[in-house]
C-alpha positions as CSV (number, residue, x, y, z in Angstrom):
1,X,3.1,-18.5,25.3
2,X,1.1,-15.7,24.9
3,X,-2.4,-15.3,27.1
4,X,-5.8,-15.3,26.2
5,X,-6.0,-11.8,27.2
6,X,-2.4,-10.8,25.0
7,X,-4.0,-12.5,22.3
8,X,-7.1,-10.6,22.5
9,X,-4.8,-7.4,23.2
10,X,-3.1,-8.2,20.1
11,X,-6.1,-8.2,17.7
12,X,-6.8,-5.2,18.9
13,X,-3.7,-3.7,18.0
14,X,-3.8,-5.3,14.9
15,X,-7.6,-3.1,14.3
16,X,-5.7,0.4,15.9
17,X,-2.6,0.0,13.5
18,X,-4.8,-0.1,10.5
19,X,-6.3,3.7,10.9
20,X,-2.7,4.9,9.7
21,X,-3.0,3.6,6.7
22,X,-2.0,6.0,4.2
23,X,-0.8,8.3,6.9
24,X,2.6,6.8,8.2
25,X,4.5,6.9,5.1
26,X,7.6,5.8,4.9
27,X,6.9,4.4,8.5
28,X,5.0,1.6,8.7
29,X,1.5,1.4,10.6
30,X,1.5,0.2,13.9
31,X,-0.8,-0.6,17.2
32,X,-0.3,-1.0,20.6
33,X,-2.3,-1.9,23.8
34,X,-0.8,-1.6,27.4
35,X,-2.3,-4.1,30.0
36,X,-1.8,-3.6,33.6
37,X,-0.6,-6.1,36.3
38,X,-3.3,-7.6,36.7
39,X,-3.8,-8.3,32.6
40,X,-6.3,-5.4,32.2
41,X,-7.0,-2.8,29.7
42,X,-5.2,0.0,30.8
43,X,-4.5,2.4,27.5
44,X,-4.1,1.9,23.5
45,X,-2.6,4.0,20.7
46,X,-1.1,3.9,17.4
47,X,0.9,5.5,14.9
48,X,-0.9,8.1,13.7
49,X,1.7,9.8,11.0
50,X,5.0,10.3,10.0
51,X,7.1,12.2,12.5
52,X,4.3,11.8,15.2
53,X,4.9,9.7,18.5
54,X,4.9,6.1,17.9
55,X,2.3,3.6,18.7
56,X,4.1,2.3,22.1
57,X,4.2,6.3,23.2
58,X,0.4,6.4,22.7
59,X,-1.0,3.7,24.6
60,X,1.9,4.6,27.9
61,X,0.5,8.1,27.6
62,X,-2.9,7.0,28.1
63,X,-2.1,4.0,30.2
64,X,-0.1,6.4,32.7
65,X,1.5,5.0,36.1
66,X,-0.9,1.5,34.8
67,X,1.7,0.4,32.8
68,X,4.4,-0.3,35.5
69,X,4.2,-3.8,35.8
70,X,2.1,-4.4,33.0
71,X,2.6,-5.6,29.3
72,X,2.8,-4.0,26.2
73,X,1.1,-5.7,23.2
74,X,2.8,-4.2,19.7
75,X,2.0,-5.1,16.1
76,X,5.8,-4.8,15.2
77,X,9.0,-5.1,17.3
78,X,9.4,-1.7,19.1
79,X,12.2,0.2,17.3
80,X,15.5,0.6,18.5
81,X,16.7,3.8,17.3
82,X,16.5,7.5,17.0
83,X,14.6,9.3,14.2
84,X,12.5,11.9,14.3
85,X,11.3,10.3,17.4
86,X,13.2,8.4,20.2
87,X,13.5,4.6,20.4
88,X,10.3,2.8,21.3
89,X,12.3,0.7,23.2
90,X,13.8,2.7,25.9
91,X,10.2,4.4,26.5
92,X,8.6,0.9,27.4
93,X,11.7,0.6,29.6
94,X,11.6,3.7,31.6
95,X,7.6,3.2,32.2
96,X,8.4,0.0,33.8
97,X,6.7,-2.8,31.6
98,X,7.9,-6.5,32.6
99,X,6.7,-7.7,29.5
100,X,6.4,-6.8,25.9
101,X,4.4,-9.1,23.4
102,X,5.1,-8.5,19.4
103,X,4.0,-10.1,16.4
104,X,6.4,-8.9,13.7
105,X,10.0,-8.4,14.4
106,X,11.0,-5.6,12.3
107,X,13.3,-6.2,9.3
108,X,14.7,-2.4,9.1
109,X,17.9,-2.8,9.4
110,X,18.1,1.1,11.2
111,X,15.3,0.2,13.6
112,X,15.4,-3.5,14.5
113,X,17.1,-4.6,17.6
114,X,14.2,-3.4,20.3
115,X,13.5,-7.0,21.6
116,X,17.4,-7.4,22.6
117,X,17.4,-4.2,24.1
118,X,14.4,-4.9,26.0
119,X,16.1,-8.5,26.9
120,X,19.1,-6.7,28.0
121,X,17.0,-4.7,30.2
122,X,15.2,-7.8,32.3
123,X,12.2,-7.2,30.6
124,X,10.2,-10.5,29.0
125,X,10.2,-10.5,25.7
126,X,8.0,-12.8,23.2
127,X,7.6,-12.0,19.3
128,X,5.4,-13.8,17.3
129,X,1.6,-13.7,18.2
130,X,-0.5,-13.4,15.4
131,X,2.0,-12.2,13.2
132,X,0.6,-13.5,9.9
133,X,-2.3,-11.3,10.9
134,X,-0.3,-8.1,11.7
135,X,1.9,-9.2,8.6
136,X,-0.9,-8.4,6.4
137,X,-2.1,-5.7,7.8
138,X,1.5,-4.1,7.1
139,X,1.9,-5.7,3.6
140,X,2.8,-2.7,2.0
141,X,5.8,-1.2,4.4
142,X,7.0,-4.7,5.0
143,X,7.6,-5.5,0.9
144,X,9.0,-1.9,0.5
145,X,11.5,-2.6,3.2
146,X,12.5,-6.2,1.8
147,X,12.4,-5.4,-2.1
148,X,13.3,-1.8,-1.7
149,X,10.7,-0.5,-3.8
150,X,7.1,0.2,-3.3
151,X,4.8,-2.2,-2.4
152,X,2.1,-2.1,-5.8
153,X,-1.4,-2.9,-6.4
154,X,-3.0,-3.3,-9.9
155,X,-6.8,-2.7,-9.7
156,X,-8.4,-2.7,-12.2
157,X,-12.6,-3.3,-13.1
158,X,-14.2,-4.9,-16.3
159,X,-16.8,-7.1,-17.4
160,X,-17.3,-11.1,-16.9
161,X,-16.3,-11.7,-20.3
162,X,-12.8,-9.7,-19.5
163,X,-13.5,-5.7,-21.4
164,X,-12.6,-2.8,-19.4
165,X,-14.0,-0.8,-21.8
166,X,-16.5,-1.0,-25.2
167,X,-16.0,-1.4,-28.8
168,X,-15.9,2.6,-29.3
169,X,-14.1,3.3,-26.1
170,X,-16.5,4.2,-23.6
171,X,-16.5,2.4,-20.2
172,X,-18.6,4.6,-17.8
173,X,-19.7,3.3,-15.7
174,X,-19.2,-0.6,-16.2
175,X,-18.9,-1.2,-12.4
176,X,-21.2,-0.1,-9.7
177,X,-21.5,3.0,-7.3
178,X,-20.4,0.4,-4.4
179,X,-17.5,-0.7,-6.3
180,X,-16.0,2.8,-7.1
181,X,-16.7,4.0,-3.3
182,X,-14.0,0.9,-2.7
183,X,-11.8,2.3,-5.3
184,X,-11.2,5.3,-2.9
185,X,-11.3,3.5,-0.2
186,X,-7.7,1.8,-1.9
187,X,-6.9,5.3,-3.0
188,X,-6.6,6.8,0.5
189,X,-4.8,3.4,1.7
190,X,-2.1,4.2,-0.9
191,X,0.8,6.4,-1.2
192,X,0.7,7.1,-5.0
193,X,-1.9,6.6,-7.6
194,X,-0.5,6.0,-10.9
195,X,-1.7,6.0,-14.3
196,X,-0.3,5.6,-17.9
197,X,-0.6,8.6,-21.2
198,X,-3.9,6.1,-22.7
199,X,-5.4,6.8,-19.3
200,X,-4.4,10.1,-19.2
201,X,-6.2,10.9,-22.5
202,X,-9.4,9.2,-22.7
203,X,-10.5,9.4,-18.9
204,X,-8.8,13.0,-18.0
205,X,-9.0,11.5,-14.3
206,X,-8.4,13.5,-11.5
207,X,-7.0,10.7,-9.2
208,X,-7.9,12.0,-5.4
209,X,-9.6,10.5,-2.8
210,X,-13.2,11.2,-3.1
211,X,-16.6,9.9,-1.7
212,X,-15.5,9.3,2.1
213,X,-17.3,10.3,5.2
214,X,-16.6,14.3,6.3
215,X,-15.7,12.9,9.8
216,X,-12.5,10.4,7.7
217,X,-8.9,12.4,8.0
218,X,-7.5,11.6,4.2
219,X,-3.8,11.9,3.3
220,X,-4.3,13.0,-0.6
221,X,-1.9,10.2,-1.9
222,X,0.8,11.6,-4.8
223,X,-1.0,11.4,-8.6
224,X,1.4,10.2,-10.7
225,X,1.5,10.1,-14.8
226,X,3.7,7.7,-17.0
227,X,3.9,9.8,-20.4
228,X,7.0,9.1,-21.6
229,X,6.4,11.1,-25.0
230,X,5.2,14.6,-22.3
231,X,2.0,15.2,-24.4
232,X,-1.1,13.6,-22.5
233,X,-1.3,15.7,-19.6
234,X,-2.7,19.4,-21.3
235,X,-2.5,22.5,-18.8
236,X,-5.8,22.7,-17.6
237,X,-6.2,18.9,-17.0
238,X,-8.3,17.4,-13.7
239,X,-4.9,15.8,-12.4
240,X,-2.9,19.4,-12.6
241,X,-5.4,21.0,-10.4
242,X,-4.4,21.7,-5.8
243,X,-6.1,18.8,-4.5
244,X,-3.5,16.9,-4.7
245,X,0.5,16.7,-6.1
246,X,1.7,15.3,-9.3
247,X,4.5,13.8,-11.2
248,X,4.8,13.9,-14.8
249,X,7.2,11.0,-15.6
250,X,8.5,11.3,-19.2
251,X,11.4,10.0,-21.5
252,X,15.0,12.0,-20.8
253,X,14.3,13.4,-24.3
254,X,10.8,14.6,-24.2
255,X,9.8,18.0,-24.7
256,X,7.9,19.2,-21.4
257,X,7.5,23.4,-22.1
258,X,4.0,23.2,-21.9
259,X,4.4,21.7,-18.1
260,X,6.1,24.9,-16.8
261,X,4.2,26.8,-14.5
262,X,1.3,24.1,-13.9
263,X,2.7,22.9,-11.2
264,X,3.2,19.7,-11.6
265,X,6.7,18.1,-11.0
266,X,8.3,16.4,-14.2
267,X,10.5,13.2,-13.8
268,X,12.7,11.8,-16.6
269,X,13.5,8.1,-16.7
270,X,14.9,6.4,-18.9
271,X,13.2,4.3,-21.2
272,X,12.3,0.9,-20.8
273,X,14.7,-1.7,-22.9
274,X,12.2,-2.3,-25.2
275,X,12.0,1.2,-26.1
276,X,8.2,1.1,-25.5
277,X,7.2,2.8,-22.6
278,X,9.5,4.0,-19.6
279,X,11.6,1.8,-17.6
280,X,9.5,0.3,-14.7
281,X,12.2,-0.7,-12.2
282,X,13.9,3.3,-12.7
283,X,10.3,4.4,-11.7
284,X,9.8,2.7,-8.7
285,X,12.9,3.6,-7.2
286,X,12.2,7.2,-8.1
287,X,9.2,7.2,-6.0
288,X,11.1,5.0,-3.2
289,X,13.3,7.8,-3.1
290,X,10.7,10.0,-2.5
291,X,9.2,8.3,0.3
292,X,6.5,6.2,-1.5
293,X,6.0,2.5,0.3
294,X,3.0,2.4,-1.9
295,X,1.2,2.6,-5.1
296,X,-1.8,2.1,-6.6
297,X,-1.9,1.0,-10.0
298,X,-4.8,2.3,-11.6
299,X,-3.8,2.6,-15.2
300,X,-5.4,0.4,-18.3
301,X,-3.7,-3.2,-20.4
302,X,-0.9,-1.2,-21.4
303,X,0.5,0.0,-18.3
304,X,-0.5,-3.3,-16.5
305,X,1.1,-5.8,-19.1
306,X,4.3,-3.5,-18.5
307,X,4.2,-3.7,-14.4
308,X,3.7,-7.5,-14.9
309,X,6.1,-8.2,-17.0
310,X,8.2,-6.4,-14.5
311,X,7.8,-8.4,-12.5
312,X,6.5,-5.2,-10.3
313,X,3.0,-6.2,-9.3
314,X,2.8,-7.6,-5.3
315,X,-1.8,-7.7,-5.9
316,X,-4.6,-7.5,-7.7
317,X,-7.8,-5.9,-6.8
318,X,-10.7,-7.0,-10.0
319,X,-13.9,-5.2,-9.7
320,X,-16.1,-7.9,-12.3
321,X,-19.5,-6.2,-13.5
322,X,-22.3,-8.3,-14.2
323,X,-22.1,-6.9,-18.0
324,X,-21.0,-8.3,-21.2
325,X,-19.4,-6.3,-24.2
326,X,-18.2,-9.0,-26.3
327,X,-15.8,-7.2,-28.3
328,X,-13.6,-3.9,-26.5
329,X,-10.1,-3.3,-25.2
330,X,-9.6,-6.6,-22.9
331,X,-8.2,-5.5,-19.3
332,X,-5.0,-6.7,-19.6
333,X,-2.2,-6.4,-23.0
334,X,0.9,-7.5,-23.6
335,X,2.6,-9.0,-20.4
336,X,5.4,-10.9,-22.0
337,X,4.1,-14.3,-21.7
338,X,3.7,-16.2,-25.0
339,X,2.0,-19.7,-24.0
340,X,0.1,-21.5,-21.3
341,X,3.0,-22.5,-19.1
342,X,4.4,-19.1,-18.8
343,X,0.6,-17.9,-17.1
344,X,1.2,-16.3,-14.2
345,X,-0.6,-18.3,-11.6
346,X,-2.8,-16.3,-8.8
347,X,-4.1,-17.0,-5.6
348,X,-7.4,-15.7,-4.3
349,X,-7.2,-14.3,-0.6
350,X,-10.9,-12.6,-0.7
351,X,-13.8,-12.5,-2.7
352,X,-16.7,-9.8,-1.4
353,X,-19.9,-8.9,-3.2
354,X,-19.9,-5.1,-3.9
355,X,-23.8,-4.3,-4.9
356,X,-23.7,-6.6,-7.9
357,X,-20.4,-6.7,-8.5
358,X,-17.9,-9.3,-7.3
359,X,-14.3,-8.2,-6.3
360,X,-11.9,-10.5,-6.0
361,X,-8.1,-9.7,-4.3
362,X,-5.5,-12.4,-5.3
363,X,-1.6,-12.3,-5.5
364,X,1.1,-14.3,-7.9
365,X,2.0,-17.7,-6.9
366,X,5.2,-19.5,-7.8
367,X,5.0,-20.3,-11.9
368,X,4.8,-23.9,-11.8
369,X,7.2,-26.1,-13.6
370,X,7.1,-28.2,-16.3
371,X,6.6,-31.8,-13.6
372,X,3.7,-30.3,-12.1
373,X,1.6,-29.1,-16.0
374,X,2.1,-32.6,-17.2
């Protein structure tokens, strides 16, 4: 059973881990802490991007001839293999830890097997110390890895009686300054930042990460546009501009000339079985191919009702105004589900007050069944 002090070590890995968010793409984010003999501090680190040394690699640098001896507390199982970097768990082997503590064994099937290596080797081994914690933390590589797709979150912001926008279309600003500051704060979390053609032509939005501190490192995530007709995105638009890149996702058939030479890359997919709209599932494996483990969904009821009725949505992130419009596009459309018993349950997991607004972050539940309505 893990220690006071691993536990402690752990949750401090857990907190390193979560500055690579948005940076570690398609490798998951990852802390470590190295304790010496005696149980002490001795040096932390974690993954800080793609290609870069891994977490365990950071904390033995700093921990030096400390960690002989010592233990090494890891969010995940320490890989196994050779990438672009060697296997974590032949480093912790040759610095001489007698113990390594982890809280998620890792479900990659090119990676995994670091615990039996480190086994093999003599070294104590114990997985599962605040894993649910680390688990989270993680969400997003951990779904892409199991569902093979990227991990996707739908925020979206609207008023208490359900508009995201007014009667005639306007809807800035319905949500506050503090809300839309957390908006980027999701942004630079994710890999891609998606929006539909409606979005595309009322809003002209530019998509980047904006409003963060001068000192915060920001990984521009990939700005991506579902326009299966090719006409929404103009040259000269906000989202066409270097702060970022951009995909232009249209229908096999559409007629994108007026793309060329705006830099912006154009994927065709094919369209969705309804013929309205593009087909969800094609997309996200298009941007799985392209190294995308995440993706936030920022686009309005259309696009939404599509992703849910995919089946393709993994959160929700509502920003609810204090503000009513009682009449106004609502924030979600059509989502294929035709009466009460098809509602797609959710469960809240937070609820913070952002200036007056309230957001609240919930996931899908299992439907329920017929037994348990009556």
């Amino acid at each position: 059973m893990a220690t006071a002090a691993e536990t402690r070590a752990m949750r401090r890995a857990i907190e390193l881990a979560a500055h690579g968010l948005g940076h570690t793409s398609p490798n998951p984010v990852v802390g470590c802490v190295i304790l010496d003999a005696h149980g002490d501090h001795a040096g932390e680190g974690w993954h800080r991007r793609a290609g870069g040394p891994h977490a365990e690699v950071e904390a033995l640098r700093e921990a030096g001839d400390r960690a002989r001896g010592g233990t090494a507390v890891v969010t995940l199982e320490p890989c196994n293999h050779t990438g672009r970097t060697g296997p974590c768990s032949q480093a912790l082997i040759a610095a001489g830890v007698t113990r390594v503590v982890y809280a998620v064994a890792d479900p990659n099937p090119t990676a995994t097997g670091g615990a039996a290596a480190l086994l093999a080797a003599g070294i104590d081994v114990e997985g599962g110390v605040l894993a649910d914690e680390a688990a989270a933390g993680n969400e997003a590589w951990l779904t892409s890895v199991l569902r093979h797709r990227p991990f996707v979150l739908w925020k979206y912001a609207a008023t208490l009686d359900g508009r995201s926008a007014a009667a005639d279309g306007t809807s800035r600003w319905i949500t506050s300054p503090e809300s839309r500051a957390d908006v980027h704060r999701l942004r630079a979390g994710a890999d891609a930042v998606l929006v539909g053609s409606g979005t595309a032509r009322a809003d002209d939005p530019h998509l980047a990460v904006r409003h963060r501190d001068a000192d915060d490192e920001v990984t521009q995530p990939l700005r991506v546009v579902l326009d299966s007709g090719g006409t929404a995105v103009a040259p000269g638009a906000r989202v066409l501009d270097d702060a970022a890149p951009t995909v232009i996702a249209v229908a096999q058939d559409a007629d994108t000339a007026h793309l060329a030479g705006t830099g912006a890359e154009v994927l065709r997919l094919p369209r969705a079985a309804d013929g309205r709209g593009l087909d969800i599932a094609a997309l996200l494996r298009a941007l799985y191919e392209r190294d995308v483990r995440s993706v936030l969904l920022e686009g309005g009821p259309t696009l939404a009702g599509a992703f849910l009725a995919a089946g393709a949505v993994d959160k929700i992130v509502s920003y609810l105004a204090p503000v009513l419009l009682g009449d106004g596009p609502a924030a979600l459309a059509d989502a294929g589900i035709t009466t009460i018993t098809q509602a797609l349950r959710l469960e809240v997991t937070d609820t913070v007050r952002l200036g007056p607004d309230l957001r609240i972050t919930a996931v899908p539940s299992a439907l329920p069944t017929d037994s348990e309505e009556n």
